[in-house]
BASE-194734 format. One record per residue: residue number from 1; chain; y negated, x negated, z negated of N, C-alpha, C, O in turn. Coordinates in steps of 0.1 Angstrom, whole numbers. Each point is the difference from the previous one (the first is absolute). Layout:
# residues N
(r NUM,A,(Y,X,Z),(Y,X,Z),(Y,X,Z),(Y,X,Z))
...
//
This chain:
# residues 282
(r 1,A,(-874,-1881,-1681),(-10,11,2),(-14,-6,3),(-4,-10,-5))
(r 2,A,(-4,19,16),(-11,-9,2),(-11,13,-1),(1,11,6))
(r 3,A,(-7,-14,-13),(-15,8,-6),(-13,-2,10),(-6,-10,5))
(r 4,A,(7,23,-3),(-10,5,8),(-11,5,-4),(-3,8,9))
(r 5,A,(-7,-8,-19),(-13,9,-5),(13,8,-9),(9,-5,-7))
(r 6,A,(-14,19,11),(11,9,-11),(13,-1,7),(10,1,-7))
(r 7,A,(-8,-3,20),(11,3,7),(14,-14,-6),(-1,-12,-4))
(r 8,A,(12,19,6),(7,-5,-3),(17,-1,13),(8,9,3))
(r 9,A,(-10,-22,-1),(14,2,15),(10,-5,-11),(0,-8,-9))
(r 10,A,(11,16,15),(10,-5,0),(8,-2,13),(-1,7,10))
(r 11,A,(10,-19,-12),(7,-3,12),(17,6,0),(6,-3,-10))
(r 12,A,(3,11,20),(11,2,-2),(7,-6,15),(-6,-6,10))
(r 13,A,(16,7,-11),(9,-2,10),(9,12,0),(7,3,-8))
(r 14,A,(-10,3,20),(12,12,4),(8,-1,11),(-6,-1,10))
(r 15,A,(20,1,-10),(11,-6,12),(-13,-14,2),(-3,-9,-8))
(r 16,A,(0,14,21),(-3,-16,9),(-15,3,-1),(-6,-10,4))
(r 17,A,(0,19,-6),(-16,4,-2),(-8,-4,-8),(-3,6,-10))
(r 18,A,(-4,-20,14),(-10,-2,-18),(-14,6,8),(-5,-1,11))
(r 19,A,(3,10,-27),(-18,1,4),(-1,1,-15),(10,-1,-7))
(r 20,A,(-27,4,2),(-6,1,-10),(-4,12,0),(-2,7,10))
(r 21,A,(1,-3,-22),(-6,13,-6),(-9,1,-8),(-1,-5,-11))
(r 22,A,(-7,11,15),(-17,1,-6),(-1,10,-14),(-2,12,4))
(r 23,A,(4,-13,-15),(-8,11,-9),(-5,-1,-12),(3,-10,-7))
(r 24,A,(-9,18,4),(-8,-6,-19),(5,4,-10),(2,12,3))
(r 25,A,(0,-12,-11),(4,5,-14),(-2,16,-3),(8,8,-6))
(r 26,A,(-19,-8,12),(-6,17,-3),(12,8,15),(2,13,-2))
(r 27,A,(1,-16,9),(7,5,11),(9,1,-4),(3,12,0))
(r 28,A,(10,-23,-9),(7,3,-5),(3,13,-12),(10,8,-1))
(r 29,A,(-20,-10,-5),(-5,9,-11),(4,14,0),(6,8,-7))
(r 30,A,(-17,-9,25),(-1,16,5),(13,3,1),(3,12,-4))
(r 31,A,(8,-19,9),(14,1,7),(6,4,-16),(2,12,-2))
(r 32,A,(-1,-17,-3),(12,5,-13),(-6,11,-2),(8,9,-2))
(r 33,A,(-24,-4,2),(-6,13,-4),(7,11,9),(4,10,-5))
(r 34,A,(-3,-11,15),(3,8,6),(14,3,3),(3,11,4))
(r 35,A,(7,-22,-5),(14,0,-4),(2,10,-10),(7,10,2))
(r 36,A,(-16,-14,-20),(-2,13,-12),(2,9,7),(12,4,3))
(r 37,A,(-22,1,2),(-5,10,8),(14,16,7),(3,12,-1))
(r 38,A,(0,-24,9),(14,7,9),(8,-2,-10),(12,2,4))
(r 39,A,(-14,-5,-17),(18,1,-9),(-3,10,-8),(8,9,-1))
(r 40,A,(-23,-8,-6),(-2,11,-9),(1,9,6),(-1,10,-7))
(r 41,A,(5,-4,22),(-6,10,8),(18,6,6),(6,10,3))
(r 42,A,(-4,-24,-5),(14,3,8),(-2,1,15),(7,9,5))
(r 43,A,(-13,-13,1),(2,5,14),(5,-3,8),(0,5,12))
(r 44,A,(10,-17,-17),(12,-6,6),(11,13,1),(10,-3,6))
(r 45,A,(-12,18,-10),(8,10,1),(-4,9,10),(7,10,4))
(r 46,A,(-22,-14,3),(-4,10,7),(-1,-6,16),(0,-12,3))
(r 47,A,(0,22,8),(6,-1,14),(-13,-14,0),(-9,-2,-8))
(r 48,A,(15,-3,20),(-8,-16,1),(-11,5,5),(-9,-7,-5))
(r 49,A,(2,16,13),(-12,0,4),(-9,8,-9),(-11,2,3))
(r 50,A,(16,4,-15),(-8,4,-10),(-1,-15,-7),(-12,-2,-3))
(r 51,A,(17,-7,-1),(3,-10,-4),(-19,-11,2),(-9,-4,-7))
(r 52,A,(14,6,23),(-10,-4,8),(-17,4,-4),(-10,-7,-2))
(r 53,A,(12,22,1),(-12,7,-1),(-7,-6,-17),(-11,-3,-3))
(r 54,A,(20,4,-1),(-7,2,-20),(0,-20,1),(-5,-4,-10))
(r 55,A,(10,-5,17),(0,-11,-3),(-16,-6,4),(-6,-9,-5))
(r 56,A,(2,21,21),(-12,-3,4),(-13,4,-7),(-11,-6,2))
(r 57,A,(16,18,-10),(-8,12,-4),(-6,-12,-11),(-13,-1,-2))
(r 58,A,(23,-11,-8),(-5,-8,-10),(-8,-4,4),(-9,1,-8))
(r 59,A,(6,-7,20),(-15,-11,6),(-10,7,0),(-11,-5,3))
(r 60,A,(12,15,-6),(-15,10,2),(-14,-5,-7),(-3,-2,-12))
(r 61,A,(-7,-1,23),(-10,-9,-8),(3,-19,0),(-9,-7,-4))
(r 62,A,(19,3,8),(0,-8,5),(-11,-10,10),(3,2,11))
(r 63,A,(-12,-9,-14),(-9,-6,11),(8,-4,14),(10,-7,2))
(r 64,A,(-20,14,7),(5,-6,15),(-10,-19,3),(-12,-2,-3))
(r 65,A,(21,-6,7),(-3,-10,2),(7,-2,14),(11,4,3))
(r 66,A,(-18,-10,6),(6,-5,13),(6,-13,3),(2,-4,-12))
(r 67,A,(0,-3,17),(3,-11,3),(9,-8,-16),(-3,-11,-5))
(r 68,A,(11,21,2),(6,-6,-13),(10,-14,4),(1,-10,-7))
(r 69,A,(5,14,19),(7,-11,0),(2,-14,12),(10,-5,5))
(r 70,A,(-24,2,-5),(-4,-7,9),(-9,-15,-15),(-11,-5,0))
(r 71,A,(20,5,-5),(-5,-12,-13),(1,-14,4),(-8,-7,-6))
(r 72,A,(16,2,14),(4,-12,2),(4,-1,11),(3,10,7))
(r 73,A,(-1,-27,0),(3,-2,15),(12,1,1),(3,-6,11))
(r 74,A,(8,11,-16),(15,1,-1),(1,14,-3),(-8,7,-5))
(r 75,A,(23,-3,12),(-2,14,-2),(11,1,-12),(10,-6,-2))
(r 76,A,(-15,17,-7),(6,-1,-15),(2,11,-4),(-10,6,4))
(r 77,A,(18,3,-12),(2,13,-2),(-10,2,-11),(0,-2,-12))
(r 78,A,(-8,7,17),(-12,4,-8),(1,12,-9),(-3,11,6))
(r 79,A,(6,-10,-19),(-1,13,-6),(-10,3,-11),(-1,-8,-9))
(r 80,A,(-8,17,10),(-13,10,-5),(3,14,-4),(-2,10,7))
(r 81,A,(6,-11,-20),(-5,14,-6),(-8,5,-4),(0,11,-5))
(r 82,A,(-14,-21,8),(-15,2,-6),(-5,5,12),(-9,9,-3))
(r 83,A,(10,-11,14),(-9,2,11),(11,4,13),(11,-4,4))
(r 84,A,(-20,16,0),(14,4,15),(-8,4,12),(-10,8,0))
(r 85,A,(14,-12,8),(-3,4,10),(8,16,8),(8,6,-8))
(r 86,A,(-8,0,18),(12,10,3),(10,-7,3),(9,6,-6))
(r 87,A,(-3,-17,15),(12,-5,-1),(4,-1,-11),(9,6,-5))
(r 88,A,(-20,-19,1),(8,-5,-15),(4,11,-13),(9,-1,-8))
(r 89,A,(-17,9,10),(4,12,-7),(12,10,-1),(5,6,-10))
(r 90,A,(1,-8,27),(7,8,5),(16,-7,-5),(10,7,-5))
(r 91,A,(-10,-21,6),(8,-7,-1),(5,-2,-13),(12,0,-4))
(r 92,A,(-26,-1,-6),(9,-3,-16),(-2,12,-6),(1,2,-12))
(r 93,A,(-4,10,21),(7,11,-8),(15,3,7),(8,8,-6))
(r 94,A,(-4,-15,17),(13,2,8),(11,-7,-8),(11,6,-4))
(r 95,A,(-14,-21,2),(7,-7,-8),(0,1,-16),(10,-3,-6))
(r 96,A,(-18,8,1),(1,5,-13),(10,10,-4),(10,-1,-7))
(r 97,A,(-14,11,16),(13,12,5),(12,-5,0),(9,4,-8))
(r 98,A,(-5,-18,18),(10,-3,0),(12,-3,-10),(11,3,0))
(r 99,A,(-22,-12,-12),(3,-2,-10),(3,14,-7),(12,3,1))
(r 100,A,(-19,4,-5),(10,11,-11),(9,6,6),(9,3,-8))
(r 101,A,(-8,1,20),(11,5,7),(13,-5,-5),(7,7,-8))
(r 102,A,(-5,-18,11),(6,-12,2),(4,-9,-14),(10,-7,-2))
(r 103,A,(-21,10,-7),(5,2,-15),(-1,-16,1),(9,-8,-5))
(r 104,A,(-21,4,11),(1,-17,0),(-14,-3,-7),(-10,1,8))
(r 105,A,(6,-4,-20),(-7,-4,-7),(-10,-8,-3),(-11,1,-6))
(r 106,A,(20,-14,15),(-11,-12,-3),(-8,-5,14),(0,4,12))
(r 107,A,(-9,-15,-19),(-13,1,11),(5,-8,14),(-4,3,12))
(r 108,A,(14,-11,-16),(12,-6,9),(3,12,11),(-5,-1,11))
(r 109,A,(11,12,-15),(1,11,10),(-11,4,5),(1,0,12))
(r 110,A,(-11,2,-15),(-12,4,4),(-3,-9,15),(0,5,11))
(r 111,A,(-1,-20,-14),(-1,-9,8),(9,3,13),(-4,-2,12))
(r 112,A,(17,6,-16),(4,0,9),(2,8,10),(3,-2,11))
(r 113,A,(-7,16,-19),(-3,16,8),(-12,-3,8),(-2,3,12))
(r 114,A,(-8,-12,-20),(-11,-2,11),(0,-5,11),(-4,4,10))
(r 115,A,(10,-15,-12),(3,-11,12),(6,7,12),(-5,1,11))
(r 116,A,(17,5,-15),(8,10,11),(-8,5,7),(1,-1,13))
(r 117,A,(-11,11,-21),(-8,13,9),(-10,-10,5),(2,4,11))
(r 118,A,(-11,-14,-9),(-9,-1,4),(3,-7,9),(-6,1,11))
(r 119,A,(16,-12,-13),(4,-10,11),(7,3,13),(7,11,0))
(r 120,A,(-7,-15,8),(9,-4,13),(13,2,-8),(1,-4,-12))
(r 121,A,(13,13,19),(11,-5,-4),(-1,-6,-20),(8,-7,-5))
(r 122,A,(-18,11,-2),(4,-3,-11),(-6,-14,-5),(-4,-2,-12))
(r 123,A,(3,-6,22),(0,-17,-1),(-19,-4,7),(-6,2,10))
(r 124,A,(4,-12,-27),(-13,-5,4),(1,-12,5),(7,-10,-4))
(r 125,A,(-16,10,15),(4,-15,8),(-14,-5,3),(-3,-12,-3))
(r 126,A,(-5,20,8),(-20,-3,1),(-4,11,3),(9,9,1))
(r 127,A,(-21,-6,1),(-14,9,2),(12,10,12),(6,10,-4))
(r 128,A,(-6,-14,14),(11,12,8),(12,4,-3),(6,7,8))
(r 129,A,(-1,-9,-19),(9,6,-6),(-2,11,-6),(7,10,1))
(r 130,A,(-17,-9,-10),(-8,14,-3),(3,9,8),(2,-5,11))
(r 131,A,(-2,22,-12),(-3,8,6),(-12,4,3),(-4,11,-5))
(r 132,A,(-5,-20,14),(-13,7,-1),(-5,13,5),(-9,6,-6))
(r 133,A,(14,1,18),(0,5,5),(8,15,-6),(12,0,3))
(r 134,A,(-16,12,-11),(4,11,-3),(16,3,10),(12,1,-2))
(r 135,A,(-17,0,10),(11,7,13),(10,-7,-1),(11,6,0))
(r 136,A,(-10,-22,-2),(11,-11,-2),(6,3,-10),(12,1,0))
(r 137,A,(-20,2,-15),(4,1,-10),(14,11,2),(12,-3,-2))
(r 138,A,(-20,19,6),(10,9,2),(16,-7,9),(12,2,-2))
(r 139,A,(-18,-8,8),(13,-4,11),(7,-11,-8),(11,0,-4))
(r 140,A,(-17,-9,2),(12,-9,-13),(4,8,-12),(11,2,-3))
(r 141,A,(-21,2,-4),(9,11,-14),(13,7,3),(11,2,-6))
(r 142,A,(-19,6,23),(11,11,1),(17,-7,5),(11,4,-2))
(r 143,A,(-15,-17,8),(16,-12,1),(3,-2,-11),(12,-2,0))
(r 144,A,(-17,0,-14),(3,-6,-9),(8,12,-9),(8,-3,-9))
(r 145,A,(-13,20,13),(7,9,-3),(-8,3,-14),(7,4,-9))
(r 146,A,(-18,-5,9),(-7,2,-12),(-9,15,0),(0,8,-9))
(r 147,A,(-8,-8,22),(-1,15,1),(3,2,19),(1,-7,10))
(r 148,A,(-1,21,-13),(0,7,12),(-13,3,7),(-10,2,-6))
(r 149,A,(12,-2,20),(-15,9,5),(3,15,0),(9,2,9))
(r 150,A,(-11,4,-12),(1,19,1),(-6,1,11),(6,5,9))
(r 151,A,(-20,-10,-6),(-11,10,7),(8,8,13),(-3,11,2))
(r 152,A,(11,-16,5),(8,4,12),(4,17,-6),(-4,12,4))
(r 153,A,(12,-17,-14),(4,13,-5),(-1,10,-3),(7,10,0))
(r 154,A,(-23,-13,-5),(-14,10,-2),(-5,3,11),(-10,7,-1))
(r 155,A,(15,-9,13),(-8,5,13),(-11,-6,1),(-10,6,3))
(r 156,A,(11,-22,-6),(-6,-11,10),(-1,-3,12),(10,1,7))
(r 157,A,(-25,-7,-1),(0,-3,17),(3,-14,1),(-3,-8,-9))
(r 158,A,(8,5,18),(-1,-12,3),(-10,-7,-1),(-10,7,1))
(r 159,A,(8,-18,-3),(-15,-9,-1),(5,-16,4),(11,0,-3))
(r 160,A,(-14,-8,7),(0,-13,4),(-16,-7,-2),(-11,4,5))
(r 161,A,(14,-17,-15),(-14,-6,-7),(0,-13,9),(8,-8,3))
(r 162,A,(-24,10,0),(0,-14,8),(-8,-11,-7),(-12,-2,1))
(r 163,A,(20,-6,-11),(-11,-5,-7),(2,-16,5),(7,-6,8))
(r 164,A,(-19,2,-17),(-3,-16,9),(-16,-6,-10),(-9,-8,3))
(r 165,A,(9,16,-14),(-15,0,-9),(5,-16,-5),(-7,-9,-1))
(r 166,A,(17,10,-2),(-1,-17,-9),(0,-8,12),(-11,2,4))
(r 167,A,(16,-8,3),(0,-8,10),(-12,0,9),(-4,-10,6))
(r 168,A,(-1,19,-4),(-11,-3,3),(-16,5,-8),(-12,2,3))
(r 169,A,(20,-3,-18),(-14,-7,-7),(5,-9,-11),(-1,5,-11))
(r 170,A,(5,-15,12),(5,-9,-8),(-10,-6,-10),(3,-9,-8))
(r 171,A,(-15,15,9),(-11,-11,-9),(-1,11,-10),(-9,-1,-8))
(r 172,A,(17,13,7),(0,7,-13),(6,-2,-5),(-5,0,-11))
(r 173,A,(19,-6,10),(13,-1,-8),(-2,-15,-5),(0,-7,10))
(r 174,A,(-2,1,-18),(0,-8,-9),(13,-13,7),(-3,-8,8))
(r 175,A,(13,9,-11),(12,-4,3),(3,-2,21),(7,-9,4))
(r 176,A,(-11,16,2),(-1,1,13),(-17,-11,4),(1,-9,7))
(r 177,A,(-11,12,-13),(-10,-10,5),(3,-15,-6),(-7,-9,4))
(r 178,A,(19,7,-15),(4,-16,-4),(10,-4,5),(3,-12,-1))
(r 179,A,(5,20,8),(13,-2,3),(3,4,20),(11,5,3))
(r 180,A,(-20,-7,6),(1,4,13),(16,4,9),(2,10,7))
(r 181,A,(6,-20,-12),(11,5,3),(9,11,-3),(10,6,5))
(r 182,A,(-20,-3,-19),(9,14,1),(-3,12,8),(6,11,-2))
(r 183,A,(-18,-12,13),(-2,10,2),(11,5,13),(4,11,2))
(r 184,A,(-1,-22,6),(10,2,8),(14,11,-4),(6,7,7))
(r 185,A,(-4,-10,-22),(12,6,-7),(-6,17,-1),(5,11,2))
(r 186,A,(-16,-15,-7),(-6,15,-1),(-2,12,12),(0,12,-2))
(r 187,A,(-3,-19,15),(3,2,15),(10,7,2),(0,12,1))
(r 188,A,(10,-23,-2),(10,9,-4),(9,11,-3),(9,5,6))
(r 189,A,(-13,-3,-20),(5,13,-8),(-8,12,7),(6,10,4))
(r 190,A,(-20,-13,-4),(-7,7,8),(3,12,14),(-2,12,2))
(r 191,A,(9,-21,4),(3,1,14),(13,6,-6),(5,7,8))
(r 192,A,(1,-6,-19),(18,7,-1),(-5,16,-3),(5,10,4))
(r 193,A,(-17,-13,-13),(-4,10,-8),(-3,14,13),(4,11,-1))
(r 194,A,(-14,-18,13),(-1,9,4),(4,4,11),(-5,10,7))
(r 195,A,(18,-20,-5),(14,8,8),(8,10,-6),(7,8,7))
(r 196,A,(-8,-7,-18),(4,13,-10),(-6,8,0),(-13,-1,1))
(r 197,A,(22,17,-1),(-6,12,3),(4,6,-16),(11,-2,-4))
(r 198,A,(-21,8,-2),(-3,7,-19),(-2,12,12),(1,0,13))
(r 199,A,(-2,12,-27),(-2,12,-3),(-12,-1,-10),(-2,-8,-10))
(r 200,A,(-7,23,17),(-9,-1,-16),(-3,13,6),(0,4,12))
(r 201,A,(-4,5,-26),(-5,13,2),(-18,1,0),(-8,-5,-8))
(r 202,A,(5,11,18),(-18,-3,2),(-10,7,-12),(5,9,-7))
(r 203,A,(-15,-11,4),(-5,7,-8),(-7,14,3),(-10,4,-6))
(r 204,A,(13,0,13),(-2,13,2),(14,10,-2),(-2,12,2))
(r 205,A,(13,-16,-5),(14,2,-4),(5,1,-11),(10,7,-3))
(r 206,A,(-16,-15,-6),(5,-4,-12),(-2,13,-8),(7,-2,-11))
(r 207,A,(-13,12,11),(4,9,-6),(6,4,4),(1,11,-5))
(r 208,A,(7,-12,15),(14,11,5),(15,-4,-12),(8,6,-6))
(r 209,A,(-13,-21,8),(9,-8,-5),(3,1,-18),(11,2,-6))
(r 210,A,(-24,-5,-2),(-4,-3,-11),(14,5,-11),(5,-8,-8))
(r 211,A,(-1,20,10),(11,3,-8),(10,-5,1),(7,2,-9))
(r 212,A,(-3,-8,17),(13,-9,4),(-1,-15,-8),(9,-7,-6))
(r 213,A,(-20,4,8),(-5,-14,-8),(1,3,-15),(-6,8,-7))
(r 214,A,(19,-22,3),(-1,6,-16),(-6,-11,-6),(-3,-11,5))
(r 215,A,(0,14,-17),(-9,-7,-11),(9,-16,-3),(10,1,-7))
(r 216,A,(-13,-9,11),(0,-15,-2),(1,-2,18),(-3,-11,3))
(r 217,A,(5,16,5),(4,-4,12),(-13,-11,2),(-9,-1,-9))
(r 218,A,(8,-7,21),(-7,-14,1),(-6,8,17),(6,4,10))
(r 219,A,(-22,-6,-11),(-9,5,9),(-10,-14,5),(-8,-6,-7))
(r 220,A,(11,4,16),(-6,-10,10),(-9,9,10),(3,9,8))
(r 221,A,(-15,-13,-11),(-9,6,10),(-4,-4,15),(-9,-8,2))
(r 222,A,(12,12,4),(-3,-5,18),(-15,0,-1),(-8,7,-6))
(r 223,A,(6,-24,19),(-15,2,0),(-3,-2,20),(6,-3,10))
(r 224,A,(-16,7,-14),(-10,-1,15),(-5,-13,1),(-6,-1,11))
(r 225,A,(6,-7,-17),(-7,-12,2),(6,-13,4),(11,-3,-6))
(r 226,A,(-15,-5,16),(6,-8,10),(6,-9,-3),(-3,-10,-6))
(r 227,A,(14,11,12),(12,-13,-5),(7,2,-14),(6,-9,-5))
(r 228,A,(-8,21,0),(3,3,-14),(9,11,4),(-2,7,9))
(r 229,A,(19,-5,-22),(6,11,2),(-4,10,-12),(-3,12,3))
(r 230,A,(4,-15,-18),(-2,6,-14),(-10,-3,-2),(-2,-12,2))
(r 231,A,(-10,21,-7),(-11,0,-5),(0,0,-14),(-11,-4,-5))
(r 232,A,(19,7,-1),(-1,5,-18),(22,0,-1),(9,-2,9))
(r 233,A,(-9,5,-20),(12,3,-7),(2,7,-18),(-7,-6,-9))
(r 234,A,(13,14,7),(6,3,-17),(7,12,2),(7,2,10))
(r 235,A,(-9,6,-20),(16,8,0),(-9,13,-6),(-10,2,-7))
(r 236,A,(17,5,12),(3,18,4),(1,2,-17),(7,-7,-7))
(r 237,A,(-14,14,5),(2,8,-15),(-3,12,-1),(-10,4,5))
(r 238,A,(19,5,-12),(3,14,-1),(-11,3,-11),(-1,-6,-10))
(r 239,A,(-8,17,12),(-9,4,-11),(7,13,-7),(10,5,4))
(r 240,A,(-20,1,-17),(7,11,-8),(0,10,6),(7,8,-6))
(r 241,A,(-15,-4,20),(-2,9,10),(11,-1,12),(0,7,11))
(r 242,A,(8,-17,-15),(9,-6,13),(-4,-4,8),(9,-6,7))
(r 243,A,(-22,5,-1),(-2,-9,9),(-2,-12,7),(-5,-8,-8))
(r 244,A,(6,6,12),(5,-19,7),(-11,-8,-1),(-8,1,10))
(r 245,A,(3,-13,-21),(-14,-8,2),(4,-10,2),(12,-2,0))
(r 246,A,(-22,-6,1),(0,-16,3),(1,-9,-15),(-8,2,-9))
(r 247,A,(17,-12,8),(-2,-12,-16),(-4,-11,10),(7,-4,9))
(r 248,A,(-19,0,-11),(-4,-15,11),(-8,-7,-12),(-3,5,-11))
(r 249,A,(1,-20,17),(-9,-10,-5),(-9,2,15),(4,-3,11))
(r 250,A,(-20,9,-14),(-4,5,14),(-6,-13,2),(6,-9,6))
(r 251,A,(-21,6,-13),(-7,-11,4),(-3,-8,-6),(2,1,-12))
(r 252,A,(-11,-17,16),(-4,-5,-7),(-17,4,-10),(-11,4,6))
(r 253,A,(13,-6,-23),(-6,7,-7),(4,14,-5),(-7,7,-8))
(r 254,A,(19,-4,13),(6,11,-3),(12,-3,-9),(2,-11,-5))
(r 255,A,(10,25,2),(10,-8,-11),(10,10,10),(-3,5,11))
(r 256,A,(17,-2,-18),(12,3,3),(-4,16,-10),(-4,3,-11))
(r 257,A,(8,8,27),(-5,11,-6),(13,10,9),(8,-4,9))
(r 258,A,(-11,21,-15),(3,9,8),(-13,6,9),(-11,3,-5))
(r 259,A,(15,-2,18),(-12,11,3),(1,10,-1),(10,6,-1))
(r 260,A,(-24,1,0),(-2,14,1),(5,9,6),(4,12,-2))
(r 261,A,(-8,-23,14),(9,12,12),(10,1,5),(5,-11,1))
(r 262,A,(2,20,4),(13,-4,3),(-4,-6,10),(-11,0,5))
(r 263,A,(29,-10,-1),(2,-7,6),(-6,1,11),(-8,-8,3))
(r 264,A,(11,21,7),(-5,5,11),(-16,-6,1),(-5,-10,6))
(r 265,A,(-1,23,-18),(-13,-3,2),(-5,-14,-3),(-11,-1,5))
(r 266,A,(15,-11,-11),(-3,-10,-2),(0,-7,17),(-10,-4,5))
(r 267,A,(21,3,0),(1,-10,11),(-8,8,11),(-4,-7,9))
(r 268,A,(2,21,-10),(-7,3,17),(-15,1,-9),(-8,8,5))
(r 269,A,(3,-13,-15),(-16,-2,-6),(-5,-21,10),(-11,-5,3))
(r 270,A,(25,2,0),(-4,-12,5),(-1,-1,16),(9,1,7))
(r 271,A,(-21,-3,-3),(4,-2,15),(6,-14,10),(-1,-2,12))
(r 272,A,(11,-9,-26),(4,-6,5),(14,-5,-2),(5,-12,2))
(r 273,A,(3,31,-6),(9,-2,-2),(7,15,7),(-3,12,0))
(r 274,A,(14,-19,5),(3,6,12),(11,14,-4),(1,10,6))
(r 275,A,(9,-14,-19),(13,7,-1),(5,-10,-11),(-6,-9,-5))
(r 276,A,(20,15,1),(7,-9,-10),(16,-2,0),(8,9,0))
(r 277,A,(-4,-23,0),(12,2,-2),(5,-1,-14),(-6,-6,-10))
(r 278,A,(24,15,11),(0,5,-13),(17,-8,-6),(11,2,5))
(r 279,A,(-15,-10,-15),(15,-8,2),(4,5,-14),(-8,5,-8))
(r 280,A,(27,-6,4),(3,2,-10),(11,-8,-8),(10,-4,6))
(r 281,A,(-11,3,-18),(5,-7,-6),(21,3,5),(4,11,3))
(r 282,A,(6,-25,-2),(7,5,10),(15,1,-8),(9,5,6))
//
């Protein structure tokens, strides 16, 4: 074991995959608390995307932190229950889910729900193995059979993302301005991503839609901004009035909240978000 300040790695071997795992005692902590949590509640009895909803609904108040997992020159499964970002948020409330579903308990499972959802094919290999890219994410989850995209179904438009923001700004990413060669890899994915043709419903639509969207479903927000496909991400929550809101980790200085407005009115308040796609647990 090698000590880090508070942080604590541990090393595993999975099949042919070694990497390290980043987390602190209090992260663990959070993880059994919230395991309680889903047993006192039972919600291992209830449909999986309600599951989803009340596992997110716990983070409430949670600090948003950015750049959580950009800690070291190696890429390492980084897990934070103290601090979230909207991915990171999006993710260990997905894999947490997994866990009670699934009736799998220990932090070992956890590890491994994360790893799946976040990674390439499942498997950490370096910095482009990550899913950085939202749109990729959807397109490897949805191979992996973890969720679905609906938005088509919902009477989604076609959309095609032309992104190219990391590759050609490499002096943001930490791991790309130490590492040059990977940008070529990232080129790459790049260039697959936006030979792919998504669906997303525009924001001037989404109230046609809103009642079809059920409460835990997973909301990726489309953006207008260059070389970028998802602007934001979190999940659809049903209010006591029935209507459809947003659960996000919005910004930095901000925490893990519901908004006020519905979902609709939330994404067309932004003018740098275009529409949303709507995926579901599968």
């Amino acid at each position: 074991m090698i000590i880090m300040k508070s942080l604590f790695i541990l090393f595993f071997t999975i099949t042919t995959n070694f990497f390290s795992q980043v987390f602190s005692e209090k992260d663990l902590e959070i993880f059994n608390s919230k395991i309680q949590f889903a047993q006192e509640r039972n919600l291992k009895k209830l449909p999986f995307n309600k599951i989803i909803s009340e596992i997110g609904k716990s983070f409430i108040s949670t600090p948003y932190e950015a750049h959580t997992l950009e800690i070291s020159d190696e890429e390492e499964l980084v897990i934070n229950f103290r601090q979230l970002d909207c991915t990171t948020f999006l993710e260990t409330t997905f894999a947490l889910s997994l866990c009670v579903k699934n009736e799998k308990t220990s932090f070992e499972d956890f590890q491994y729900f994360l790893k799946q959802i976040r990674y390439r094919e499942g498997l950490i290999k370096d910095y482009p193995s990550r899913l950085h890219y939202f749109s990729d994410w959807i397109y490897d989850n949805q191979r992996k059979q973890l969720i679905k995209d609906v938005t088509k179904e919902l009477g989604g438009e076609q959309v095609k993302f032309n992104v190219n923001f990391m590759s050609k700004n490499p002096h943001l990413y930490k791991h790309l301005k130490n590492n040059p060669d990977f940008i070529s890899m990232i080129k790459k994915q790049e260039k697959e991503i936006s030979n792919r043709t998504y669906f997303y419903i525009p924001s001037d639509k989404i109230f046609t839609v809103e009642n079809k969207i059920q409460d835990g479903d997973f909301i990726a927000l489309t953006t207008n901004q260059k070389g970028l496909d998802i602007g934001h991400v979190g999940f659809a929550v049903k209010g006591d009035d029935n209507k459809t809101y947003f659960l996000h980790a919005p910004q930095v200085g901000s925490y893990v909240q519901i908004t006020t407005d519905t979902l609709s009115d939330y994404v067309k308040k932004s003018k740098k978000h275009t529409g949303i796609i709507v995926l579901r647990l599968n």
